[in-house]
Phi, psi and omega in degrees: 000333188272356177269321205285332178281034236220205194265026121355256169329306213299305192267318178275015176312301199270344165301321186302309190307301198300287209311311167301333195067184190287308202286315188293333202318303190320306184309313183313307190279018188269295174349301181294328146299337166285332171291329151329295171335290156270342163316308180302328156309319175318315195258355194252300187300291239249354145322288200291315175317297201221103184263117205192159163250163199137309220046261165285008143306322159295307201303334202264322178310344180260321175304285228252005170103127169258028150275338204242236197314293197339315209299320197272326182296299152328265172004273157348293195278338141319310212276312158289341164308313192319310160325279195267010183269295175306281170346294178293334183296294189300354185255017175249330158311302189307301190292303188298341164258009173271289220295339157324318171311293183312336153277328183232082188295328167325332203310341189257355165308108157309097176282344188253113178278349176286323227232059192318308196280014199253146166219163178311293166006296194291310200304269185313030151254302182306341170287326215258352189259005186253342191257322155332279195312309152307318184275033174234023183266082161162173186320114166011285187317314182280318172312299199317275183345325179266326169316332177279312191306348191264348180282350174247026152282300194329297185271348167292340196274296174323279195327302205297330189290288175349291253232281175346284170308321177263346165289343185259001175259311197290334167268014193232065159098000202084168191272163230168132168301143171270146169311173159179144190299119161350114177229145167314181166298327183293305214269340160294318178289327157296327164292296157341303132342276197289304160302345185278333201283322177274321167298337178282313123004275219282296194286339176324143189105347194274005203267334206281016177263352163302329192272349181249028191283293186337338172246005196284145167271127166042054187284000143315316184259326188279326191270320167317304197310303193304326183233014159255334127346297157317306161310314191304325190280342209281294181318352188262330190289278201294330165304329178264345161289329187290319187297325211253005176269344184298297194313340170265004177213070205270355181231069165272330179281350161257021153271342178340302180263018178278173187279178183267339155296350158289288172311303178300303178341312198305309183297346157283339167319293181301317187312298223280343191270317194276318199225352190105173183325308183315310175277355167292302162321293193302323194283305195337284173313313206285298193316327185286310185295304190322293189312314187280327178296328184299320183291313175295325208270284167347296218265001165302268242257336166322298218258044123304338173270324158289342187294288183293334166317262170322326135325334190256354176079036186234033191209171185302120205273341215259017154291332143298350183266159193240142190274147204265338160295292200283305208087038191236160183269041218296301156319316177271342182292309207295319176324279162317326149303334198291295154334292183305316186289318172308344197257342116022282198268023153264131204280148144339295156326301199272048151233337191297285211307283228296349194264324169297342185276284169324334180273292178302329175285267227270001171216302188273009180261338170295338172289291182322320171246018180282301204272358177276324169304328163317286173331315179278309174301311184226066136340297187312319199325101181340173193167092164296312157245130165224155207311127163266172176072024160309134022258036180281266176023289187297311241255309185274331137332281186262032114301312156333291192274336137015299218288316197288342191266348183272341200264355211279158205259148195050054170286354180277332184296303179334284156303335162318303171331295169270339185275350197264348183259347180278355177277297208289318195280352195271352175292301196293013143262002140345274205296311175288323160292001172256346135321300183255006175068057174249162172329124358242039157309302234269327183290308201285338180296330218271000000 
């Protein structure tokens, strides 16, 4: 909950309201639940199976063989990790310093007059994901422990935006749907589309005790619990934000092209409307705490994964070591903090889409028909939890995301993206297998 709850919700509330319109917003974010759902089953069975850290690194490498495809596959889904992992740490940095602005209106100011587009904003994102990356440097035990202080920033940011909103509806008459126009079947479903593609965003995370099987207590009964839980609370959560933001967020479509400081305002607005100056100040700060709990949550379960790569010798060796104190994977957290700050100085915008495309094609369509194959190829395998109504689950996930990735608008740059990264690593894992004589070398050395 502390990755899917992140700076998200906060700044794309009123994009979901401009795309969807008023009446789809709700819809959007229900969809965009359903689709969790079902992909999280997806993820809950092949969890349970193989509770391993990594997560889909483990799952493709067991599916598709790691002598065989798997080996190559597995690679891959690191190799866009490398990418869309920093990409995701940092846009949660990113997010936390446009909400910085409410306090610190300069923030958007240039300090470098050669460098128009570097703004303090990029400094203060790259600082708050390198102070992640100290506190998640030390022992298990302790990560947990800070991990509850940050969650209950969390759900204070929620309740407040929440609380805001229908208290600031009850005094301007009660709450009420805002008007809104007649739209076609077309021009509806493409908005729909677009909103559901950022709630869907917005739910990212509920995966994330998969990455972490290895360390998990009873990860047979805790990672199902654990990631069909989440949704349920997070989505009951953003629905009731969405409901109680409409009635404040009737010129939400004309921010639409406005900064990302505005859009957050706007959600501090309602605090600031409903209870005064003061609440405005607080949600602002509770968001900033949201944010940062999300970015510590990210790069904890990340940077398990080149980690578990590379133990197994099909990633970079030096990636592998363990701090001989904490018992933490310590080279790749520093490795991704490193990264993640750098991707800091890129805008927001331009990582969502490349993270959503990419990720469904090169991680989640492969799980979807991974886990069917499965079924057919290792009847016998334990399965502590398996899916129900199976195969509806796999088969309605990616329609769901299908739906959202055919309707989204310059959908072609978008796959340009993930096929131009799914090139460069299935090449440079070429070169390294045929080097160390791995798939699909290894039949013609031998």
């Amino acid at each position: 909950m502390l990755e899917m709850i992140g700076v998200g919700p906060f700044i794309t509330l009123p994009l979901v309201i401009a795309a969807a319109g008023y009446r789809l917003s709700v819809w959007a974010w229900l969809l965009g639940a359903a689709i969790a759902v079902a992909d999280g089953l997806v993820w809950a069975e092949l969890g349970a199976a193989f509770p391993r850290a990594g997560g889909s690194y483990a799952f493709l490498r067991e599916i598709y063989g790691p002598d065989r495809a798997g080996n190559w596959l597995s690679f891959l889904y690191v190799w866009q990790l490398s990418f869309s992992a920093p990409l995701s740490i940092a846009s949660g940095c990113i997010g936390l310093s446009s909400f910085l602005a409410w306090f610190w209106p300069g923030l958007d100011g240039a300090p470098i007059a050669a460098l128009p587009a570097l703004h303090y904003a990029n400094f203060a994102a790259a600082a708050a994901c390198l102070l992640v990356t100290w506190l998640l440097y030390r022992r298990l035990s302790v990560v947990t422990g800070t991990a509850w202080v940050l969650f209950v920033g969390v759900l204070a940011a929620l309740a407040g935006v929440i609380a805001s909103g229908f208290a600031h509806a009850a005094a301007t008459g009660g709450w009420h749907m805002p008007a809104s126009p007649t739209l076609s079947v077309g021009v509806a479903l493409g908005g729909l589309a677009q909103a559901t593609l950022i709630t869907t965003y917005d739910y990212w995370g509920y995966y994330n005790i998969t990455f972490l099987g290895s360390e998990v207590r009873d990860p047979e009964k805790t990672i199902p619990r654990a990631i069909l839980l989440s949704v349920l609370f997070v989505s009951t959560l953003y629905v009731l934000m969405n409901l109680a933001a409409l009635p404040s967020m009737r010129d939400a479509a004309a921010h639409v092209a406005e900064s990302a400081t505005m859009r957050v305002q706007l959600v501090a607005e309602i605090a600031r409307s409903a209870f005064g100056t003061w609440a405005g100040y607080t949600i602002a700060a509770l968001v900033m705490w949201t944010a940062f709990a999300s970015v510590f949550s990210l790069l904890l379960g990340y940077s398990r994964v080149p980690y578990a790569a590379a133990q197994s010798g099909n990633y970079f060796r030096f990636l592998a070591a363990v701090h001989p104190r904490h018992g933490i994977p310590h080279r790749s957290l520093v490795a991704l903090g490193l990264v993640a700050s750098g991707f800091c100085f890129f805008s927001l915008q331009q990582v969502i889409t490349m993270l959503v495309v990419t990720r469904i094609l090169l991680q989640f369509f492969l799980q979807h028909v991974g886990v069917m194959v499965l079924r057919v190829q290792r009847p016998e395998l334990k399965r502590p939890f398996r899916i129900p109504l199976y195969p509806l689950p796999p088969l309605a996930a990616m329609a769901g995301f299908a739906f959202i990735l055919v309707n989204r608008s310059h959908a072609l740059s978008g796959l340009a993206v993930a096929a131009a990264i799914a090139s460069s690593g299935t090449l440079i894992y070429l070169v390294r297998a045929k080097r160390l004589g791995q798939w699909p070398f290894a039949a013609a050395l031998r």
